[in-house]
C-alpha positions as CSV (number, residue, x, y, z in Angstrom):
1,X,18.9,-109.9,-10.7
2,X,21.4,-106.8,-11.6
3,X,19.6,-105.3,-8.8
4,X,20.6,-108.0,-6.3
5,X,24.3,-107.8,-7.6
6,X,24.3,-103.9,-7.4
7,X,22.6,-104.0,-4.0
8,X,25.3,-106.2,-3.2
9,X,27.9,-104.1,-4.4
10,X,27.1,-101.2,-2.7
11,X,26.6,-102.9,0.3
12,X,30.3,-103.9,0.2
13,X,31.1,-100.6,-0.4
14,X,29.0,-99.0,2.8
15,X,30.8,-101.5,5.0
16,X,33.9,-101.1,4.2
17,X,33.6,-97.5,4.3
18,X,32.3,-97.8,8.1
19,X,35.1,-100.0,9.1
20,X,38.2,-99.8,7.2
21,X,39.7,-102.6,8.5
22,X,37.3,-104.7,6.3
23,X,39.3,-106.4,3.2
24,X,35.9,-108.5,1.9
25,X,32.5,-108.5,2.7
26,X,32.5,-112.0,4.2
27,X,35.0,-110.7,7.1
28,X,31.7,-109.7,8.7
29,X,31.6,-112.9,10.2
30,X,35.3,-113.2,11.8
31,X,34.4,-109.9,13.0
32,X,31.3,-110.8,14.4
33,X,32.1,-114.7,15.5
34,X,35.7,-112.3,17.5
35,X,33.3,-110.1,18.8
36,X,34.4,-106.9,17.4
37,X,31.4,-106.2,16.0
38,X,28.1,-107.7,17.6
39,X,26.3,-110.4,15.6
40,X,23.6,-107.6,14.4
41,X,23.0,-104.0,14.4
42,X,23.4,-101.1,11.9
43,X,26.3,-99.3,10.0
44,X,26.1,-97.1,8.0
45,X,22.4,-97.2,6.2
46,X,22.4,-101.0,6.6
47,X,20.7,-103.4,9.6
48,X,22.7,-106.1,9.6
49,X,22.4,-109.7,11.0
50,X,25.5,-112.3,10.9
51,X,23.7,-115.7,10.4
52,X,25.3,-119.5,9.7
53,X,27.6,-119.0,6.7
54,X,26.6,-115.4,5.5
55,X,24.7,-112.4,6.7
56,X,21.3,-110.1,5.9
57,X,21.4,-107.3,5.1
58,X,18.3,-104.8,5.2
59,X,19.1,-100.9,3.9
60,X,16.9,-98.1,5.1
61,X,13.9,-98.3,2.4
62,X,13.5,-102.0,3.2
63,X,15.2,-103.6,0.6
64,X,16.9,-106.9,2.0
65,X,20.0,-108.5,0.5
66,X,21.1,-112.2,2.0
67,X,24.4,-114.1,1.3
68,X,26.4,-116.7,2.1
69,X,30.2,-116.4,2.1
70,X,31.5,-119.3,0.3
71,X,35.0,-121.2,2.4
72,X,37.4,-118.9,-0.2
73,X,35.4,-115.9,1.3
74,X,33.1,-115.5,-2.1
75,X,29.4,-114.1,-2.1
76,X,27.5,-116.8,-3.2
77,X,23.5,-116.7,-3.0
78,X,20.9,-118.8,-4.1
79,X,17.6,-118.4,-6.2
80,X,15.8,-118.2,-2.9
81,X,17.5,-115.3,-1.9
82,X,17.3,-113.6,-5.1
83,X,13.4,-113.7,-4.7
84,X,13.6,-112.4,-1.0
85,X,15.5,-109.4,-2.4
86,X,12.6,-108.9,-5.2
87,X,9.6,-109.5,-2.7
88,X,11.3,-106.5,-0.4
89,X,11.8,-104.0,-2.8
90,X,9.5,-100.9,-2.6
91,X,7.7,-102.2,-5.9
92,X,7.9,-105.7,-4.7
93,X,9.0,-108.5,-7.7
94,X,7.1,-111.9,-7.3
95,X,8.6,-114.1,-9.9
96,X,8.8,-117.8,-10.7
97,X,12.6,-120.3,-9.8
98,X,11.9,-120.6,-13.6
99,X,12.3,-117.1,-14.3
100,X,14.9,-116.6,-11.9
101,X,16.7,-119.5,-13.4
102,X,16.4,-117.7,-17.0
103,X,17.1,-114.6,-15.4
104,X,21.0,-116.4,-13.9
105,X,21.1,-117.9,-17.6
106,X,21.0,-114.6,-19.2
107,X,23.8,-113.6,-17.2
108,X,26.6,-115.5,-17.7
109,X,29.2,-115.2,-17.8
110,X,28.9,-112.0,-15.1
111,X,26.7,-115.0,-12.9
112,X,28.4,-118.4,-13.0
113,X,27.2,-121.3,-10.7
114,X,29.6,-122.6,-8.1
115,X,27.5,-126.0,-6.9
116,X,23.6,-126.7,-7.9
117,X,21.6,-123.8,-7.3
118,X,24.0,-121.5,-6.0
119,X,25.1,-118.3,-7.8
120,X,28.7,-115.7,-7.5
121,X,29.1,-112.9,-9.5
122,X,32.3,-113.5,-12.0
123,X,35.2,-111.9,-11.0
């Protein structure tokens, strides 16, 4: 779970290094939807794929981070997610919605749910 949320992090962090004109993650998909950027590719050491209300992202080892962008422009992802990031890490994490449930509840107040099954990281 701290994994996903440091993935997601540095993920920030890559693409807003590669175009500076970024203010928040979820401009990706003003960017994309205006054609500055096309709706996938690669920067930095991140494929990327603009989808629906969020985009994936896959880094160079494999490891694949997915979130939606809530309407304020939040990163908000759900427990399904969270297991697609543990299934694609090198040492791939197969876990229960129970244990990734316990895992969110363990975390708050850094995790705090924003509608039924749906997860942002506290700011």
């Amino acid at each position: 779970m701290l994994g996903y949320v440091r993935a997601l992090n540095a993920i920030d962090e890559a693409m807003r290094v590669a175009i500076p004109s970024l203010e928040r993650l979820a401009d990706t998909i003003g960017l994309a939807r205006s054609r500055r950027i096309s709706r996938s590719g690669h920067i930095g050491t991140y494929a990327y794929k603009v989808h629906g209300a969020g985009c994936r992202f896959v880094s160079d080892n494999g490891t694949e981070v997915d979130v939606d962008f809530a309407a304020d422009g939040s990163e908000v992802f759900d427990l399904w997610r969270l297991r697609g990031y543990g299934l694609s890490l090198p040492k791939p994490l197969d876990v229960t919605d129970e244990d990734l449930r316990a895992a969110v509840r363990l975390l708050q107040p850094l995790l705090t749910e924003v509608r039924p099954g749906w997860f942002s990281v506290a700011i």
